[in-house]
LUMFIVO-753000 format. One record per residue: residue number from 1; residue in one letter; x, y, z negated of N, C-alpha, C in turn. Coordinates in steps of 0.1 Angstrom, whole numbers. Atoms other than C-alpha are relative to their C-alpha. Layout:
BEGIN
REC_resi_resn_n.xx_n.yy_n.zz_ca.xx_ca.yy_ca.zz_c.xx_c.yy_c.zz
REC_NUM_A_X_Y_Z_X_Y_Z_X_Y_Z
...
***
This chain:
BEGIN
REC_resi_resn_n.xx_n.yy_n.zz_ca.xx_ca.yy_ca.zz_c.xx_c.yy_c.zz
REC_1_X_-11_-5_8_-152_49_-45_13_2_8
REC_2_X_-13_-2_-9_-126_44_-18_1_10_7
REC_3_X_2_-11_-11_-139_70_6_2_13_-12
REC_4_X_8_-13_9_-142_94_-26_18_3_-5
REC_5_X_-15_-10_9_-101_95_-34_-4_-12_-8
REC_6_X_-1_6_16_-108_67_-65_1_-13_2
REC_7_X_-3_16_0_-91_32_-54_3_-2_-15
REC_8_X_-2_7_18_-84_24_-96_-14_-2_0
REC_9_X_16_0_5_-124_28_-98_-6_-15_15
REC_10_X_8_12_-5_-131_6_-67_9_-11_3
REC_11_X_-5_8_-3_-103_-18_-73_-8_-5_-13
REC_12_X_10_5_11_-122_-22_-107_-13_-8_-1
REC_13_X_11_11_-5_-153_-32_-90_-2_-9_8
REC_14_X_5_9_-10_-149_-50_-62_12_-14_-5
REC_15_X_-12_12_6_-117_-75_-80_-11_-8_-8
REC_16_X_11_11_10_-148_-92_-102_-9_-4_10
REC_17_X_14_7_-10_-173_-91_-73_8_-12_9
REC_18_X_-11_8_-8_-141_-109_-46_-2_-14_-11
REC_19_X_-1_15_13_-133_-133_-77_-13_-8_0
REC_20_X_11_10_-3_-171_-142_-80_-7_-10_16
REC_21_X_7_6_-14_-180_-143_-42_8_-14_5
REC_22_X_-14_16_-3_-143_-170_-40_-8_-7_-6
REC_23_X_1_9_10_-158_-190_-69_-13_-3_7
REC_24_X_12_3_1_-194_-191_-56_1_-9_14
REC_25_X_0_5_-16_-189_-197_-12_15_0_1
REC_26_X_-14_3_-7_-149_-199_-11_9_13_5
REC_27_X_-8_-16_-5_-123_-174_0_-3_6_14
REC_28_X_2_0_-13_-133_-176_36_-8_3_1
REC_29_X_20_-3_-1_-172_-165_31_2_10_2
REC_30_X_1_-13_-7_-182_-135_46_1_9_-11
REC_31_X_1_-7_9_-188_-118_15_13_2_-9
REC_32_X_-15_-5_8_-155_-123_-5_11_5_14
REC_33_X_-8_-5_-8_-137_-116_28_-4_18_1
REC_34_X_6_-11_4_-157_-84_30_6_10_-7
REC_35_X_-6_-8_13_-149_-74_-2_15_2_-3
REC_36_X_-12_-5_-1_-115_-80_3_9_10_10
REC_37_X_-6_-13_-9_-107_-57_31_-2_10_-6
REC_38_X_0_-14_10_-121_-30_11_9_-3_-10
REC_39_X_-9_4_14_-102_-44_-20_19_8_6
REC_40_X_-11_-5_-9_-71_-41_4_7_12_2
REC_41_X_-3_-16_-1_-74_-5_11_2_8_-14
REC_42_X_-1_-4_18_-79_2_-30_16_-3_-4
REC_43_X_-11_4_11_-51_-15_-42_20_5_6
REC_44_X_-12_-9_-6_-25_-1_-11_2_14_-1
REC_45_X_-5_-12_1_-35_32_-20_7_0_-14
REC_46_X_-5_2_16_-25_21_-58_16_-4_3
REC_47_X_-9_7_-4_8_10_-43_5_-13_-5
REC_48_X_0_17_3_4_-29_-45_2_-6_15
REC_49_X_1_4_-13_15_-38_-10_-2_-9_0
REC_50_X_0_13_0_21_-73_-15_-14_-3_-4
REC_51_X_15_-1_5_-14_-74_-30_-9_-3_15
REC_52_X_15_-1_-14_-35_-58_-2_5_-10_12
REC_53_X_-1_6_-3_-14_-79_20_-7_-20_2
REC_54_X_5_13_3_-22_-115_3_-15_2_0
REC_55_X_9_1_-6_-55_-103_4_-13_-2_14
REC_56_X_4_-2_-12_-64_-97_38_10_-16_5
REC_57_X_-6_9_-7_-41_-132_49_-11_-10_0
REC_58_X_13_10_-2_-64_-159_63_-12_4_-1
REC_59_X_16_-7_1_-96_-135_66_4_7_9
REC_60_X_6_-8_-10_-93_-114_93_-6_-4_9
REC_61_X_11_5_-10_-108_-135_117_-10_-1_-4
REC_62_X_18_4_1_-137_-137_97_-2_16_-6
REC_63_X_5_-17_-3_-140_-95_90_-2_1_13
REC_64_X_2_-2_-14_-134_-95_129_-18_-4_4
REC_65_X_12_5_-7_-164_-119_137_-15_4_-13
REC_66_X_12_-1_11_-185_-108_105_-4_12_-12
REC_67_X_-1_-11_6_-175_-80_91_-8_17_2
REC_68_X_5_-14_-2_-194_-44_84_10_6_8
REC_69_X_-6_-13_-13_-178_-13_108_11_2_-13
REC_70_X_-8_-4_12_-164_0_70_10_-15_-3
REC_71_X_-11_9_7_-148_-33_57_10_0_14
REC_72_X_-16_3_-12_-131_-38_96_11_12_-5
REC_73_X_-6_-13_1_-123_-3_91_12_1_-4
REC_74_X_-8_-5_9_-105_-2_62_12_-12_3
REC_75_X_-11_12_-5_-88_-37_71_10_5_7
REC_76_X_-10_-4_-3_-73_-27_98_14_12_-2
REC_77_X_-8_-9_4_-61_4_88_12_-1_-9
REC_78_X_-13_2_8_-44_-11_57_10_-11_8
REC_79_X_-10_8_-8_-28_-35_79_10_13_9
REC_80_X_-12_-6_-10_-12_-7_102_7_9_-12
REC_81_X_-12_-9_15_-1_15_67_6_-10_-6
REC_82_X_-8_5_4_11_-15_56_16_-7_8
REC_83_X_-11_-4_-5_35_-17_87_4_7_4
REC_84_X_-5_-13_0_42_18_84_10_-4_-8
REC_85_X_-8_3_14_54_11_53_11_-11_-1
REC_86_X_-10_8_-7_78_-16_65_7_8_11
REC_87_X_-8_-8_-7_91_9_90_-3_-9_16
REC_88_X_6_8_-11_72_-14_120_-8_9_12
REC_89_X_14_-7_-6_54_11_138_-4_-5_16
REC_90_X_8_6_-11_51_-12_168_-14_-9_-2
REC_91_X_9_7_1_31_-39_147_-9_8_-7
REC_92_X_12_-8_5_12_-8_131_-11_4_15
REC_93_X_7_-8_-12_1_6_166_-8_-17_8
REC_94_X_11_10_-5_-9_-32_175_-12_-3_-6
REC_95_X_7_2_6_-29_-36_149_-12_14_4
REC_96_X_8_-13_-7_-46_2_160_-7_-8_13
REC_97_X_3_4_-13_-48_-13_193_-12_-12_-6
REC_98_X_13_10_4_-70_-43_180_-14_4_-6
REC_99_X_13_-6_3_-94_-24_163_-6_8_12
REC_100_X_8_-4_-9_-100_-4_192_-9_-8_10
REC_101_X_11_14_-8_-108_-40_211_-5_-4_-2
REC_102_X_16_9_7_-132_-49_185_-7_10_-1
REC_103_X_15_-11_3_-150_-19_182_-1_5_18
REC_104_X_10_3_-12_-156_-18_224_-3_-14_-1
REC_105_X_10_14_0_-165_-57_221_-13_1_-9
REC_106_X_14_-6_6_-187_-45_195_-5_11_-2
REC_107_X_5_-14_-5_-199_-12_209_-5_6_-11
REC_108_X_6_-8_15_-194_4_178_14_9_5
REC_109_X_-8_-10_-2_-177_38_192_10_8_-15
REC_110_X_-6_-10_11_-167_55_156_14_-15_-1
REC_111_X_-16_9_1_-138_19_155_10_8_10
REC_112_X_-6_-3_-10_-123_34_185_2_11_-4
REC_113_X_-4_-17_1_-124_70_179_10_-2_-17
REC_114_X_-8_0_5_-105_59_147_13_-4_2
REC_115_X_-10_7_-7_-81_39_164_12_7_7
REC_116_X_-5_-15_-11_-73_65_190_5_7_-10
REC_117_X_-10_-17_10_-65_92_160_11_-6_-8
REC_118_X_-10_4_8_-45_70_143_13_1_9
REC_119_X_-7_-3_-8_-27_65_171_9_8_8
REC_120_X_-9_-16_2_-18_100_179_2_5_-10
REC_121_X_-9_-5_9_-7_104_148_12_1_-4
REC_122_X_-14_1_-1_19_84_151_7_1_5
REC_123_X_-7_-4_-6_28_90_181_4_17_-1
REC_124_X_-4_-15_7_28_126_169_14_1_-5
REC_125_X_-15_3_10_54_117_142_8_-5_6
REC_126_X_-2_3_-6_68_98_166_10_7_10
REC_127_X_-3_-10_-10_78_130_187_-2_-6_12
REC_128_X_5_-1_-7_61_115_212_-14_8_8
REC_129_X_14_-6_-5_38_142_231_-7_-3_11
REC_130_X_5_6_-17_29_126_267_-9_-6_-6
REC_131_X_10_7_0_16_98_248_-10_3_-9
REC_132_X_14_-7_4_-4_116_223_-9_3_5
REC_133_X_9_-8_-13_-19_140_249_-4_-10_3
REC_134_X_4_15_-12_-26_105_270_-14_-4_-11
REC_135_X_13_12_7_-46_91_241_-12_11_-7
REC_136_X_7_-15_6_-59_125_230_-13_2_11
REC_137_X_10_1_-13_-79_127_266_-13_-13_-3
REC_138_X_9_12_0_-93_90_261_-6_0_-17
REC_139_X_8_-4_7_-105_100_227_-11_12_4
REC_140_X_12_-10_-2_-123_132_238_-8_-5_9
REC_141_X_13_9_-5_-143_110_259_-7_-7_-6
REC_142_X_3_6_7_-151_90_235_-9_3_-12
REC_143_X_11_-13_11_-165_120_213_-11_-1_7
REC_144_X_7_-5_-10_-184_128_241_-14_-10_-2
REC_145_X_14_9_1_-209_95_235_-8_8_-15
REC_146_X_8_-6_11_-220_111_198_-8_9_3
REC_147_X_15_-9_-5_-245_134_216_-8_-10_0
REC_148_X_14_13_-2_-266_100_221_-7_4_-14
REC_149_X_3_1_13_-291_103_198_1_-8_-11
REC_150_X_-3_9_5_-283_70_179_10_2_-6
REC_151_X_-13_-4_8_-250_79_172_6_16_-5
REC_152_X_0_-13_5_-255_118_164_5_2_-13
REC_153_X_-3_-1_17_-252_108_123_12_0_0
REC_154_X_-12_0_8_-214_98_130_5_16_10
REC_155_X_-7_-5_-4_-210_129_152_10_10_-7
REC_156_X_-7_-6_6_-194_154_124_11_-9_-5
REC_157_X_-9_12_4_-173_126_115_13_1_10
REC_158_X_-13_0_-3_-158_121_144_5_8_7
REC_159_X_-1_-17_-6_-161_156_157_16_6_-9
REC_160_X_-13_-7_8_-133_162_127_12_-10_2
REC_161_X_-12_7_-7_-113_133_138_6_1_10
REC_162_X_-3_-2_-15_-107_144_170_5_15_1
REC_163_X_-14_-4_3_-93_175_157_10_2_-9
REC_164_X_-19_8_5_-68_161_134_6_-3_9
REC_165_X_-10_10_-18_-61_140_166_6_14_10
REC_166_X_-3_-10_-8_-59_175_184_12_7_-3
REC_167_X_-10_-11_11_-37_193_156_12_-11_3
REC_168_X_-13_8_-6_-14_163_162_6_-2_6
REC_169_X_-8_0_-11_-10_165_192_8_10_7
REC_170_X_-3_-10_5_-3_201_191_13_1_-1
REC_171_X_-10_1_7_22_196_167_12_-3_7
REC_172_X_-12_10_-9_41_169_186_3_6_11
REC_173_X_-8_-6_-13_43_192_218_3_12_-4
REC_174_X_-7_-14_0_55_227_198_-9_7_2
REC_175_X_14_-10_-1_21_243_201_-8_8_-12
REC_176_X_6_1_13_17_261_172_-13_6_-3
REC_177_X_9_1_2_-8_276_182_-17_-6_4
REC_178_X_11_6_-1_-33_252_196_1_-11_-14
REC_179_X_1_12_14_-22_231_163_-7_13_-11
***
């Protein structure tokens, strides 16, 4: 439901599954941790910062070492919108930066290639274009592995993330028309 546009629908379901998986193994178990990264991303698109916050506190080391690709995903992500949203965009871009180090420690290419776009996004908005472009290159290499056959299912995926990441960087250097 999160990926579909409908955090009210999947903050609906996954707030009773979290609640049971705390009450059954603890807040710290793989499964209510889990659930709350995704929960996380639901409830910050609902604008509940403090929420997705308290959720994700004292669990990310266990999404890091346990976590699906999707729950890291969405973790970190709310963690760097949520210091967007504080006006932090250093500790947002660190938080980018760590997902890209867990997704090469766990050679899971599609963490990185989201990492990387986020990253030129903001340096987009940012009006920075050197470092867009900079990080814009080390993503199109990084497309470049989705020809493997193994990873071919995420290649439209991140075939379209890479040109958002392009259009942004575009943007950020006055290019209106390669944007």
């Amino acid at each position: 439901y999160l990926w579909e546009g409908r955090p009210a629908r999947a903050e609906e379901l996954l707030q009773l599954a979290m609640e049971e998986a705390e009450r059954d193994a603890g807040r710290r178990s793989v499964i209510a941790a889990m659930l709350a990264a995704v929960l996380s991303g639901a409830v910050l698109e609902r604008n509940q910062p403090a929420l997705a916050r308290s959720l994700l506190a004292n669990r990310l080391d266990v999404i890091d070492r346990t976590g699906t690709p999707d729950a890291i995903l969405v973790a970190y992500r709310t963690l760097a919108d949520l210091a967007l949203g504080e006006d932090d965009e250093r500790r947002a871009l660190d938080a980018l930066v760590s997902l890209r180090e867990l997704g090469e420690r766990r050679r899971i290419p599609r963490m990185v290639v989201i990492s990387l776009g986020e990253q030129i996004r903001i340096h987009a908005i940012g009006s920075r274009p050197e470092t867009a472009m900079a990080l814009l290159g080390q993503l199109e290499s990084i497309v470049e592995q989705f020809e493997r056959p193994e990873l071919q299912p995420w290649q439209p995926y991140c075939r379209m993330k890479e040109a958002i990441a392009r259009a942004y960087a575009a943007m950020a250097a006055f290019d209106d028309a390669k944007a």
